[in-house]
N, C-alpha and C positions, 0 to 999 in steps of 0.2 A: 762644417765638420762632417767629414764619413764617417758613417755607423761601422763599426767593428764587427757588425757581423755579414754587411754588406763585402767587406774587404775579404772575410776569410769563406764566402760563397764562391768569390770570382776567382780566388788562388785554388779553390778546391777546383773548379772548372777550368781554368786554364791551366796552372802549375805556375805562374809565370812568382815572380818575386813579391814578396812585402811591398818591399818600396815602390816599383814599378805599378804592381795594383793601388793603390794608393793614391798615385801620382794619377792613375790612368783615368779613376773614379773621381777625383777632384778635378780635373782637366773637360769634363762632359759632366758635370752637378749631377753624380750620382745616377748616372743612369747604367745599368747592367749591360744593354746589350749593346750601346756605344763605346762603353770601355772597354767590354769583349776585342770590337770591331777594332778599336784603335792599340791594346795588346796585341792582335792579332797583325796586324800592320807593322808594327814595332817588330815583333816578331820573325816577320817575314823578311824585313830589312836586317836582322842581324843574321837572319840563315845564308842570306846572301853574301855577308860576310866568312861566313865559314866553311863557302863551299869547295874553297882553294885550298884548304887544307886535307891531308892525308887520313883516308878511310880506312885503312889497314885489317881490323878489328872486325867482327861481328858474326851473324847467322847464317845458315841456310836452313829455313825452312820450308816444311812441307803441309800441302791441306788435302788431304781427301771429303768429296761432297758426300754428303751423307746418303748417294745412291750408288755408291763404291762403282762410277763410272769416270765419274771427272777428278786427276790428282794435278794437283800444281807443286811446283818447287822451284823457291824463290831466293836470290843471293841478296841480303839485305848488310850492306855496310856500315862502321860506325868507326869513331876514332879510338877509342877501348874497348876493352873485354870487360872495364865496371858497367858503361852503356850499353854495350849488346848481350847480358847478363839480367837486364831490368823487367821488369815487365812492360814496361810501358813500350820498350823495343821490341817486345816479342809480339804484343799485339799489334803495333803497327805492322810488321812483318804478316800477323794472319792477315789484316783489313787486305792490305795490299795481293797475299798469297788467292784469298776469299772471291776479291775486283775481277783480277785472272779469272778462275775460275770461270764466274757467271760470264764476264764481256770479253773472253778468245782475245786479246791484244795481239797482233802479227808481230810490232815490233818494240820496242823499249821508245824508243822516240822518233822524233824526222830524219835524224841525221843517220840511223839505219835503215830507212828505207828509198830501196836502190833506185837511183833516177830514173831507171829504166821503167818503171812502175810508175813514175810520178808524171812520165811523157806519155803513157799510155793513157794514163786518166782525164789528163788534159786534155787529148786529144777527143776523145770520147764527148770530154765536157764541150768541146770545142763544134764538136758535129753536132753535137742537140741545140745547142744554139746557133745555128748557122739560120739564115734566113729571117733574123730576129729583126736585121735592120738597126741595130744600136752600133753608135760608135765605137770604133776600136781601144780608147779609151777606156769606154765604158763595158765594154768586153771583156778585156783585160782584167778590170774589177771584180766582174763575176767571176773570171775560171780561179783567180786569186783567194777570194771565197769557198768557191768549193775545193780548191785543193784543199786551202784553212780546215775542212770540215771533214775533208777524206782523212786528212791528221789526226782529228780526233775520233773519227772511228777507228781507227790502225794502230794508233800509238798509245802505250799502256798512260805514258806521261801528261798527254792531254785528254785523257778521257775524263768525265764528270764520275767519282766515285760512286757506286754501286749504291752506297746509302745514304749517301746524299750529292745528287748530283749535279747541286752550286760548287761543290767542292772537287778543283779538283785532282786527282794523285798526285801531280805535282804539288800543289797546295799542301795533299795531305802529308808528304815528306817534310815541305820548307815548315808545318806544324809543326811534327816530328823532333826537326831542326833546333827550333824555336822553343821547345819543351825540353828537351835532355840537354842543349848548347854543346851540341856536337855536331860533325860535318856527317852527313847521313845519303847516301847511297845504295840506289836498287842497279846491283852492278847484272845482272840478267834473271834469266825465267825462263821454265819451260809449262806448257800445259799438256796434259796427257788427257785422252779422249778416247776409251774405248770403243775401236773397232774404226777409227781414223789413224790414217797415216799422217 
C-alpha cells in the first residue's frame, strides 16, 4: 500500500496524474526518485506522440539579463491559447528564453546548420588527427564524436540546460510536453548582445 501522502509529493513535483503516480510508485516499492525517473520516461514517450500534431497557439517571449546588455526573444508554441496562457508555459518559455541568454546557441538545431560549416569542422577535426596512425575506421569514429559535440555547442536543442546540465532543452521541452499534453515547440530565437553585430 502507497502512503497518500507519498502520492500527492510526486504529483505536486511532477504534475503527472493520480493514477499514473500511483501506478508509477507501486511499480518501483515506493521509492521517490525511481518513480520520478519512470514518469519521466512515460512522459517522454507520450511527447513523442504529440509532436505530429499542430502547434498553432502560443508566446513570444522576451528576457532582458539583469545587466540591460543581453535581451533574448523566444517563439514558444503550444496547441492552445488555454496552454500558452498557463504559467507553467510561460516559465518554460523564460527557462528556455534565460538558456539563450547565458550559452549564445547559433542555431535551433543540426538540421539548420549549414553543411557548409559541418565540412569545415571536420576538416579541421581531420587535420589534428592526421599522423595519429588509427584506422580509418577508427577515425571515422572520432570526427563522428566530435561533430556529435560541435552540436551540442551550436544547437540550442542539444545543449545541457543552464541549470541543470543532465537535462537537456530538448528534454526540457519533451517535459514541457509531458506536463501540459500538448505538442510544444521552440519555433525560433533571437539573442541581442550589445555592441555585437
Amino acid at each position: 500500500m502507497i502512503d497518500a501522502k507519498l502520492i500527492t509529493q510526486l504529483r505536486e513535483k511532477t504534475g503527472a496524474g493520480i493514477v499514473d503516480v500511483k501506478a508509477a510508485l507501486e511499480e518501483v516499492g515506493g521509492d521517490m526518485n525511481a518513480a520520478e525517473e519512470l514518469l519521466r520516461k512515460k512522459g517522454i514517450l507520450k511527447a513523442g506522440k504529440k509532436s505530429d500534431r499542430v502547434a498553432g497557439e502560443g508566446i513570444v517571449y522576451s528576457y532582458i539579463h539583469g545587466n540591460k546588455k543581453v535581451g533574448v526573444m523566444v517563439e514558444l508554441r503550444c496547441e492552445t491559447d488555454f496552454v500558452a496562457r498557463t504559467d507553467g508555459f510561460t516559465q518554460l518559455a523564460h527557462d528556455i528564453a534565460l538558456h539563450i541568454a547565458a550559452m549564445n546557441p547559433l542555431f535551433l538545431d543540426e538540421t539548420q546548420v549549414p553543411q557548409e560549416l559541418i565540412d569545415k569542422e571536420r576538416e579541421i577535426y581531420k587535420a589534428e588527427l592526421e599522423g595519429s596512425n588509427k584506422p580509418e575506421e577508427i577515425m571515422n569514429k572520432i570526427l563522428d564524436g566530435k561533430i556529435a559535440k560541435f552540436f551540442t555547442d551550436i544547437c540550442l536543442m542539444k545543449q545541457g540546460f543552464v541549470k541543470d546540465e543532465e537535462t537537456t532543452i530538448e528534454d526540457l521541452v519533451k517535459g514541457g510536453i509531458a506536463k501540459m499534453g500538448e505538442n510544444i515547440q521552440i519555433k525560433r530565437f533571437v539573442r541581442f548582445h550589445l555592441g555585437q553585430e
